[in-house]
C-alpha positions in Angstrom: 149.9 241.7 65.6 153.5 242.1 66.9 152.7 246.1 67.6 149.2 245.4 69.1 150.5 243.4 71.5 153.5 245.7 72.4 150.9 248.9 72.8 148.6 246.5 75.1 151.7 245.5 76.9 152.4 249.6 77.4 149.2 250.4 78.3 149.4 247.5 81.3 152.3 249.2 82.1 151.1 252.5 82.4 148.2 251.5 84.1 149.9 250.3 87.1 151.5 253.3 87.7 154.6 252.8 86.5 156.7 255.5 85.1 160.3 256.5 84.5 161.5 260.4 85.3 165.0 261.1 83.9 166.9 263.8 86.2 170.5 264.4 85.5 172.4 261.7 84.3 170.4 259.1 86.6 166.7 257.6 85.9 164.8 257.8 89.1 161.8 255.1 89.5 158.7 255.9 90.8 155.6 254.0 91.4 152.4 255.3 92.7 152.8 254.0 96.4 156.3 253.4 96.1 158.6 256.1 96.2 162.4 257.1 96.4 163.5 259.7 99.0 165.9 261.2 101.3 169.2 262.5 99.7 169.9 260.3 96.7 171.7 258.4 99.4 170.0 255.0 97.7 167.8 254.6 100.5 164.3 253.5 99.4 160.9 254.7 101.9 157.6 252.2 101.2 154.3 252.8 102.3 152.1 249.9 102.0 148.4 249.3 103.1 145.9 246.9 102.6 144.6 249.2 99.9 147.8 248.6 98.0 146.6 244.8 97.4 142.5 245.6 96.2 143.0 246.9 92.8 145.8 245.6 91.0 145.7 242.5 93.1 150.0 242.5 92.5 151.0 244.3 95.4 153.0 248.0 95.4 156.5 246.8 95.0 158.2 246.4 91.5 161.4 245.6 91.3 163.7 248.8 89.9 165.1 248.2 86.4 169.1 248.1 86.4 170.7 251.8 85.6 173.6 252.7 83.6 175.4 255.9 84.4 178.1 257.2 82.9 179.8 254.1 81.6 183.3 256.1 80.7 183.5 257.4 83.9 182.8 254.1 86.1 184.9 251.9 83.5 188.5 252.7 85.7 189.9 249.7 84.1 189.7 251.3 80.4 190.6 254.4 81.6 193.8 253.3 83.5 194.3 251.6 80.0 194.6 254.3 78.2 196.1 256.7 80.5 199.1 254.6 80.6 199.5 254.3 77.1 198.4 257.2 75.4 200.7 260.2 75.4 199.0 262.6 77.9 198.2 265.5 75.4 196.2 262.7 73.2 194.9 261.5 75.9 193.3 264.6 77.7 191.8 264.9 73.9 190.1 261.5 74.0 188.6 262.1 77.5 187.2 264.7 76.8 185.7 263.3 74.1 184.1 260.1 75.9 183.5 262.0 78.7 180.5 263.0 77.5 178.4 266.0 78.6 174.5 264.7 77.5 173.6 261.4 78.5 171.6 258.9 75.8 168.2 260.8 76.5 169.6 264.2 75.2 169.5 265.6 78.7 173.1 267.5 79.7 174.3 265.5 82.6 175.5 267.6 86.1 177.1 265.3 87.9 180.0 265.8 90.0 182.5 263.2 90.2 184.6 263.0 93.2 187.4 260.4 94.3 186.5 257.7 96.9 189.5 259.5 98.6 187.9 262.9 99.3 184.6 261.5 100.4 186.4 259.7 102.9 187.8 262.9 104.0 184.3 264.1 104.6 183.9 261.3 107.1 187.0 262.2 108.9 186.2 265.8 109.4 182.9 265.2 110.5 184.2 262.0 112.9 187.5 264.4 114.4 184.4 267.6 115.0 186.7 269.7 112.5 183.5 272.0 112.6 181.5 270.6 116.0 184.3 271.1 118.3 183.3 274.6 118.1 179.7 274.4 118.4 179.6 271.9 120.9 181.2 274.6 123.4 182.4 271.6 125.8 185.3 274.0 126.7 183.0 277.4 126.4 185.0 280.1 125.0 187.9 277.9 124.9 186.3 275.7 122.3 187.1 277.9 119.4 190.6 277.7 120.1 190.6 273.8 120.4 189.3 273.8 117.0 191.7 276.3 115.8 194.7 274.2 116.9 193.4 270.6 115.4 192.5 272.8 112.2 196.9 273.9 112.4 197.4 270.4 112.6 195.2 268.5 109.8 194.9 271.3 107.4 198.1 270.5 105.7 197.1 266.6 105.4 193.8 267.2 104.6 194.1 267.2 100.8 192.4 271.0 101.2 189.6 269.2 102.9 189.9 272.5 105.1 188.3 274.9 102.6 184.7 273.0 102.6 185.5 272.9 106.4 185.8 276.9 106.7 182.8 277.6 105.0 181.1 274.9 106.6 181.9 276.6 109.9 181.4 279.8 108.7 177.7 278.8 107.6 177.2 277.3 111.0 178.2 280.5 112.9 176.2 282.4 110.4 173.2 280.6 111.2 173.6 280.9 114.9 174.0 284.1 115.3 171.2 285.0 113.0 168.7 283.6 115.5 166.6 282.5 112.3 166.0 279.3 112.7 162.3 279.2 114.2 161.2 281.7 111.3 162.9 279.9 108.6 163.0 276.2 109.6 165.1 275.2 107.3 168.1 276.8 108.7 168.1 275.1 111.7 168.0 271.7 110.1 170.9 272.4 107.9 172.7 273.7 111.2 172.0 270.5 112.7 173.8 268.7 109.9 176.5 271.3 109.3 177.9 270.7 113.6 177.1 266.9 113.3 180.0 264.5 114.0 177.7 261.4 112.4 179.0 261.4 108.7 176.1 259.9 107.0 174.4 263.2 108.1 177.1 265.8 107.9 176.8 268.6 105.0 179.1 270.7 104.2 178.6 274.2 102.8 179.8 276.4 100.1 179.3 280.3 100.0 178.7 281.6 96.4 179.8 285.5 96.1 181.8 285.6 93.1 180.2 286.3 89.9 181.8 287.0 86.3 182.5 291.0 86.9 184.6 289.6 90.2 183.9 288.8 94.0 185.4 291.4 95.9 183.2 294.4 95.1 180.3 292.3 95.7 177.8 295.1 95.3 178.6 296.4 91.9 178.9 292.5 90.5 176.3 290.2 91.5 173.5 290.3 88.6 172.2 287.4 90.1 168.2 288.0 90.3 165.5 286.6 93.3 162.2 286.1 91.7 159.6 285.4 95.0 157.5 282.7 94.8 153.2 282.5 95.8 154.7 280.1 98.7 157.3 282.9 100.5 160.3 281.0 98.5 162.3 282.0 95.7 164.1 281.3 92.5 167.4 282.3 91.8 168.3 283.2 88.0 172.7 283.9 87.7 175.6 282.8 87.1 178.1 282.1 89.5 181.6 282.2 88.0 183.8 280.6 91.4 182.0 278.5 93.5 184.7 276.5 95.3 183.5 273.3 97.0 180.9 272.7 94.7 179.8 269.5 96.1 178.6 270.8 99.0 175.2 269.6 99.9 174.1 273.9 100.6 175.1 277.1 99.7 174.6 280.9 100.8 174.8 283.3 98.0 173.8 286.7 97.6 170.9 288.4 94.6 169.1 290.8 94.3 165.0 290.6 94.9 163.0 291.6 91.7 159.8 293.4 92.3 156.7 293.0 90.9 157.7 295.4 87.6 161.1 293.4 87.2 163.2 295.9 89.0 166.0 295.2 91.3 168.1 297.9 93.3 171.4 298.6 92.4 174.0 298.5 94.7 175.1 296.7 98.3 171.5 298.0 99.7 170.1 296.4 96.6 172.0 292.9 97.6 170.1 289.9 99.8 171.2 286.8 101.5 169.7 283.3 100.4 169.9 279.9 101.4 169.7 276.9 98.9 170.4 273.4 99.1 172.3 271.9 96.1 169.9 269.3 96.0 166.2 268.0 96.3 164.2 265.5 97.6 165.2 262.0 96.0 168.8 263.8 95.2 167.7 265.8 91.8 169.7 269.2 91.3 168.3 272.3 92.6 168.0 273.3 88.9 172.1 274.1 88.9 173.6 273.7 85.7 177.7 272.8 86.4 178.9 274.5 83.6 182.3 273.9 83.6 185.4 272.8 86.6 188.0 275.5 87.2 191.5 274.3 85.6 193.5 276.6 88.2 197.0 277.0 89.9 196.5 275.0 92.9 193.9 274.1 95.2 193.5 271.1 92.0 192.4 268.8 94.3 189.1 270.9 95.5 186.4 270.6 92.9 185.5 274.6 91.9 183.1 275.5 89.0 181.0 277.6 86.9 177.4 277.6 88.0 174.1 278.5 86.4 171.3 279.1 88.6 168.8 278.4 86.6 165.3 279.1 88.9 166.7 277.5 91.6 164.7 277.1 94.8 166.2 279.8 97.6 165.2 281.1 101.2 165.5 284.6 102.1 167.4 284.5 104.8 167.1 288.3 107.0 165.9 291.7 106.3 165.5 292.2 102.2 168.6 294.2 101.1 170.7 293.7 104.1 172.3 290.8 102.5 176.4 291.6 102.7 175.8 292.4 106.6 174.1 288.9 107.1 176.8 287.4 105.4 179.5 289.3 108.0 179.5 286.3 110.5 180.6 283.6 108.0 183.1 286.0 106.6 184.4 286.6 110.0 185.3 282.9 110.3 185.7 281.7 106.9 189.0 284.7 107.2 189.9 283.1 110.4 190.2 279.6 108.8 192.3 281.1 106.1 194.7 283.1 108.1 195.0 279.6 110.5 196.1 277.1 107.0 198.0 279.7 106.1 200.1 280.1 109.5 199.6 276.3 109.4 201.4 275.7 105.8 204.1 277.8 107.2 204.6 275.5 110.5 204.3 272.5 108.0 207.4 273.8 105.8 209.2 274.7 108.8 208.9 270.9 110.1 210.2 269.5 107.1 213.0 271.8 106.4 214.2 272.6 109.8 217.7 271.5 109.7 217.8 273.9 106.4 215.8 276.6 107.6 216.5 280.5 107.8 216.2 283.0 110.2 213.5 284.7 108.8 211.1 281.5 108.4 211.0 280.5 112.3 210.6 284.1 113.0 207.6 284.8 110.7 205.9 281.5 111.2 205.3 281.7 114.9 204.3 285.4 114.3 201.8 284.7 112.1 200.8 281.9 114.2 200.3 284.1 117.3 198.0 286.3 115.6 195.9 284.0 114.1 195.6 281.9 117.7 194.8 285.8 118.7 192.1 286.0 116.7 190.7 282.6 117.6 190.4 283.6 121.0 188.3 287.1 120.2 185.6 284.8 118.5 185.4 282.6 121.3 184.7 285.1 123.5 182.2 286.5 121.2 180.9 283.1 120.4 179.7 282.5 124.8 178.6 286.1 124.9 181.9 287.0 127.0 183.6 289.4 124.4 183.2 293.4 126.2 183.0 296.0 123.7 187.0 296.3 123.3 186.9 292.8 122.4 184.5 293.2 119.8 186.0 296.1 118.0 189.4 294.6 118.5 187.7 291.4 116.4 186.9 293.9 113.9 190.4 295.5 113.1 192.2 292.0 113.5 189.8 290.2 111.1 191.3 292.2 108.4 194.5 291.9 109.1 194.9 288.8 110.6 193.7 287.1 106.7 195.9 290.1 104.9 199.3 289.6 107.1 199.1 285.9 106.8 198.0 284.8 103.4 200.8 287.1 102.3 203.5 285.9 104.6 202.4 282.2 103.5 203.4 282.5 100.0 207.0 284.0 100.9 208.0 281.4 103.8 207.1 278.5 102.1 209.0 279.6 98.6 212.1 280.0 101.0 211.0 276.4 102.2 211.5 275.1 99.1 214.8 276.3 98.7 215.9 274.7 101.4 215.4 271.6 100.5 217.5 272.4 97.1 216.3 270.6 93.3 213.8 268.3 95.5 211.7 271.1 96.6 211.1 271.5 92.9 209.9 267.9 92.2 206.0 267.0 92.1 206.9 263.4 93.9 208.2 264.7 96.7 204.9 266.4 97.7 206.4 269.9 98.7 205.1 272.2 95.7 201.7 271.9 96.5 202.4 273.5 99.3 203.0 276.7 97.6 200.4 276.3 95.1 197.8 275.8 97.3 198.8 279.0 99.9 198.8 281.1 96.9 195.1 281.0 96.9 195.2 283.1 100.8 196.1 285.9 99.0 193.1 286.2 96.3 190.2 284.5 98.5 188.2 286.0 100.9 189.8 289.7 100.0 193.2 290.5 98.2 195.6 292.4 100.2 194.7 295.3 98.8 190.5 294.5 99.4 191.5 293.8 102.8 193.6 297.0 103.7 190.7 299.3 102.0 188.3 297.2 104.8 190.4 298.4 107.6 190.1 301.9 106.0 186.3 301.3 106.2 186.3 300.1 109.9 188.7 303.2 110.8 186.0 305.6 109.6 183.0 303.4 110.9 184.2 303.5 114.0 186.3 306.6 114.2 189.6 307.0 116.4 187.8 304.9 119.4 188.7 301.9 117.8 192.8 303.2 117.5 192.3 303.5 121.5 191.3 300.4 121.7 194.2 298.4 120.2 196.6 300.9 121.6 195.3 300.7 124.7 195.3 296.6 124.8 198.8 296.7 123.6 200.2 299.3 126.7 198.4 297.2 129.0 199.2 293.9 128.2 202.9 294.7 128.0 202.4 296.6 131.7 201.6 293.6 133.0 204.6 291.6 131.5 207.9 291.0 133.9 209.6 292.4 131.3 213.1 293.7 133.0 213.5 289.7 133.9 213.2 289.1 130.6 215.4 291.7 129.1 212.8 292.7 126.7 212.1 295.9 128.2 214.0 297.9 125.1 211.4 296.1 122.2 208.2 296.7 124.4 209.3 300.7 124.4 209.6 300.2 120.9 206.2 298.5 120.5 204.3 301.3 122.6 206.5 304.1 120.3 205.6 302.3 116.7 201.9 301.9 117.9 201.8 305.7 118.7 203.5 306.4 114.8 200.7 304.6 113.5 198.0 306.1 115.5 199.6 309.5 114.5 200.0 308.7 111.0 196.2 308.0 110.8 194.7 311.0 112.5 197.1 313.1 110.7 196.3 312.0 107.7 192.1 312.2 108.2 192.9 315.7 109.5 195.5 317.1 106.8 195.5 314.5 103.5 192.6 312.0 103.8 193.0 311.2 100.0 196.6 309.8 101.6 194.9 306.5 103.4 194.1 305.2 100.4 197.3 305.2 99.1 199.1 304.1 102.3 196.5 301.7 103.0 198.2 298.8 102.6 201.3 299.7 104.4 199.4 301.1 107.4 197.7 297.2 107.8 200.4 295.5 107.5 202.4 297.7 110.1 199.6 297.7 112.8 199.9 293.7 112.1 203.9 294.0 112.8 203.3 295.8 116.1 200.5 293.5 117.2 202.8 290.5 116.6 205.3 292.5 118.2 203.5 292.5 121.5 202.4 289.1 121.7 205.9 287.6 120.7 207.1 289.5 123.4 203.9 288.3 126.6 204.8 284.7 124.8 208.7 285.2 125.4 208.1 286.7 129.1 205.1 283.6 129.8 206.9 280.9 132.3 206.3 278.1 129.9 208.9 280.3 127.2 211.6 279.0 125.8 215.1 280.4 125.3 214.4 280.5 121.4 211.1 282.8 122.2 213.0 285.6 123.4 215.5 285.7 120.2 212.1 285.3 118.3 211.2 288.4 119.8 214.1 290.5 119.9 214.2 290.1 116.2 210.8 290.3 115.3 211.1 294.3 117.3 214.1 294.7 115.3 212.8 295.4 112.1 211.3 298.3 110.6 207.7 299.3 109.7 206.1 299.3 106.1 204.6 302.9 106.9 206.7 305.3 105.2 206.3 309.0 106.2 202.9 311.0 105.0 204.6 312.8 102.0 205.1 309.7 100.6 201.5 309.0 99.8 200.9 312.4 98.7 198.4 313.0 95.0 202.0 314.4 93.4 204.3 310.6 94.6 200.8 308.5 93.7 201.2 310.0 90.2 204.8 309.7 89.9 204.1 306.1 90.7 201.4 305.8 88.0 204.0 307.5 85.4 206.6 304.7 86.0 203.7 301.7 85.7 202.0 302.8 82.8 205.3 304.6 80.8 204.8 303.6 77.4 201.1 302.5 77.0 199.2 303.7 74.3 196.7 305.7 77.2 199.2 306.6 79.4 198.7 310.2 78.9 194.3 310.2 79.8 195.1 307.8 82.7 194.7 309.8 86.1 194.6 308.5 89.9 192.0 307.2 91.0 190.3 307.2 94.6 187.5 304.9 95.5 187.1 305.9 99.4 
């Protein structure tokens, strides 16, 4: 009797068009003229009409059954408990077991937990126009800089806030310049929402490259396939192995488009850009499995994991196979933003060790500083159509350069930092080794040193030696118009002009006599164009009215030290092997092991 009455109970139950879908960890209630939209933001949309009332004579609304999440994870007061009183090895073992992955309906839950803290910092950005100051072009082609310098100044606060931010931006600018918007709609909502300073409609974005055979060859390591869809969409089928800011509501990512056979292309022609958002209607994934978080050096605080695309929904965005030059624009800023926190982590060091500081930390931070404010500038130019074709190819060069000289410096000056500040600078509570931890990461994302210095390569025989006239020319001329014999600086600026013409020798030598040599000298050659380039803008800032005594001295020093570029014999096939003999003396394939060249 008991069951009868239980399956007529179900069957009512069912008939009123009740139902229960389980997505993630979360049970989202439907009802058939009832239902939950928007972006899982809790916010329920009800259409009623008198038809709602004639048939089940009840009404449309029932009244949503209470939800249980994940009861470990909301129960702070138990795992405060515990943290405080386990010893931390046992209790990293017990979390993890209570922390479960598969909620009590067997499904794998893929939810991303992140403190009340960083949403807040979410909020701020968008609030402050960390990403619409630049947009919003209220100061035209000054606007980028405006941004540039708030970005110096809460980048170091921000809990690394400012690496959602860059790629945020750098989505934004991809997405204006591609002038896509009317033929793919969907980019010019998200660009609404990526320059809006209203937080409840902000999104931030992420930009997934990296795969498990690495990120910087991009073309010989994304496996990740595009299957089209009857509807012009697509579903994306990879894995991405480092996708930093992972709770960002969109993502661009690179795949490759499988034809009707299965085939894909090999190859960067083979690669194509696509635009996903992390989430869909009523705040279900966008079939993303979040395999696992990143346990990494630094950057701790900024949630980075594993993620399986698993068919999820993607919009071509471009020409099919012209995917890595799409993505160019949101490189080009995403490099600014890193070369900025990393000149800004240097200032932030410098501020709290000055009275300790050395020489050689003032004199590199405002370098680095100058040329990443340099670079600012170009892309505001670009960004309200001002930039002449100098300006253009002198964005090109410095957006190598500018990321490569930076990032690297970043790591050195703030380990000197440290010292400074003596057996404190070692301790967690004080708050000053995160600092290094976190600039570490300049020097592998968005290109290693050595990625970057093989791009400038690629620009150099892109462009040819037109592009070497243009920097040297922009340095001579710039210096011309400097009062420089007022300023006694006119011994560094004929050094500047001298070590720009050794570089610019030193590269159409070596295309003409040893063009195996560039690779090998790559790295030096980018960071020495970088030292001259600082060289002359340390020197207009020292002669500018507004200088101060302490920007001359920063100058003078800056000119007084040498170049990386050695001369051309030192790069030749016979030094590049003696330097492969000393690495790899003693390992068991030492003797089959040969130089190789990839350019």
């Amino acid at each position: 009797m008991q069951q009868q009455r239980a399956l007529l109970l179900a069957k009512r139950f069912l008939s009123n068009g009740r139902v229960s879908r389980f997505s993630s960890s979360r049970a989202v209630s439907t009802t058939t003229q009832c239902r939950w939209s928007g972006d899982g933001d809790g916010k329920e949309e009800q259409k009623v009409s008198p038809d709602s009332f004639q048939r089940a004579k009840r009404g449309a609304f029932f009244q949503p059954r209470p939800q249980l999440y994940n009861t470990f994870v909301e129960d702070v007061f138990l795992r405060q408990y515990l943290q405080r009183v386990m010893p931390v090895e046992v209790c990293e073992e017990v979390f993890a077991d209570l922390e479960r992955k598969y909620n009590a309906w067997g499904e794998k839950v893929d939810e991303l937990v992140t403190s009340s803290a960083w949403r807040t910092l979410h909020d701020i950005a968008a609030e402050e126009g960390m990403v619409a100051i630049a947009y919003e072009r209220k100061h035209a082609q000054w606007s980028r800089l405006h941004q540039v310098a708030k970005t110096i100044l809460w980048g170091p606060s921000s809990a690394l806030y400012s690496c959602p931010i860059a790629m945020t931006d750098g989505a934004a600018m991809l997405i204006e310049s591609s002038g896509l918007t009317q033929e793919l709609p969907q980019l010019g909502k998200a660009f609404a929402r990526l320059t809006t300073r209203d937080p409840t409609n902000f999104w931030t974005s992420g930009q997934w490259m990296t795969e498990r055979r690495g990120g910087s060859d991009v073309g010989q390591s994304t496996d990740t396939v595009a299957v089209p869809q009857e509807d012009g969409s697509y579903r994306l089928y990879g894995y991405k192995w480092f996708t930093s800011a992972t709770d960002a509501d969109i993502a661009f990512t690179l795949a490759r488009v499988q034809d009707p056979q299965g085939l894909v292309t090999p190859g960067s022609r083979g690669l194509s850009l696509f635009y996903l958002e992390t989430r869909l209607g009523g705040g279900a994934h966008n079939s993303l499995e979040l395999v696992r978080l990143k346990d990494k050096l630094g950057t701790r605080q900024l949630p980075t994991a594993e993620v399986l695309l698993d068919g999820s929904t993607a919009h071509l965005v471009g020409t099919e196979g012209r995917g890595v030059a799409t993505i160019s624009p949101m490189l080009t800023v995403t490099r600014l933003h890193n070369s900025i926190i990393s000149a800004a982590y240097m200032r932030r060091i410098l501020q709290l060790s000055r009275d300790y500081s050395t020489r050689r930390t003032v004199v590199e931070t405002r370098g680095c500083t100058l040329l990443g404010l340099e670079t600012a500038r170009l892309v505001g130019l670009k960004e309200a159509g001002l930039a002449t074709k100098s300006d253009t190819l002198l964005l090109r060069l410095l957006n190598s350069i500018n990321k490569l000289y930076t990032a690297k410096q970043a790591v050195a000056v703030i380990s000197e930092g440290l010292e400074s500040f003596g057996g404190a600078g070692y301790l967690e509570d004080t708050g000053l080794p995160v600092l290094l931890r976190d600039a570490q990461v300049g020097t592998i994302w968005e290109g290693t040193t050595n990625v970057l210095s093989l791009d400038l390569l690629r620009v150099l025989q892109k462009v040819g030696p037109e592009i070497l006239e243009v920097v040297t020319d922009t340095v001579k001329s710039r210096l011309s118009r400097l009062p420089l014999a007022r300023c006694q600086l006119e011994s560094e600026a004929d050094l500047i002009r001298d070590r720009m013409q050794d570089v610019v020798t030193f590269v159409l030598r070596a295309m003409g006599e040893e063009p195996q040599c560039l690779e090998v000298a790559a790295r030096d050659l980018a960071l020495s164009l970088a030292h001259v380039y600082i060289s002359m803008l340390l020197v207009e800032q020292a002669c500018s009215d507004r200088a101060s005594p302490s920007d001359r001295v920063t100058a003078e020093r800056w000119c007084s030290r040498s170049l990386q570029l050695s001369p051309l014999t030192s790069y030749t096939k016979s030094q590049t092997a003696a330097d492969l003999s000393m690495v790899m003396d003693g390992h068991r394939l030492s003797h089959s092991i040969q130089p190789q060249h990839s350019l």
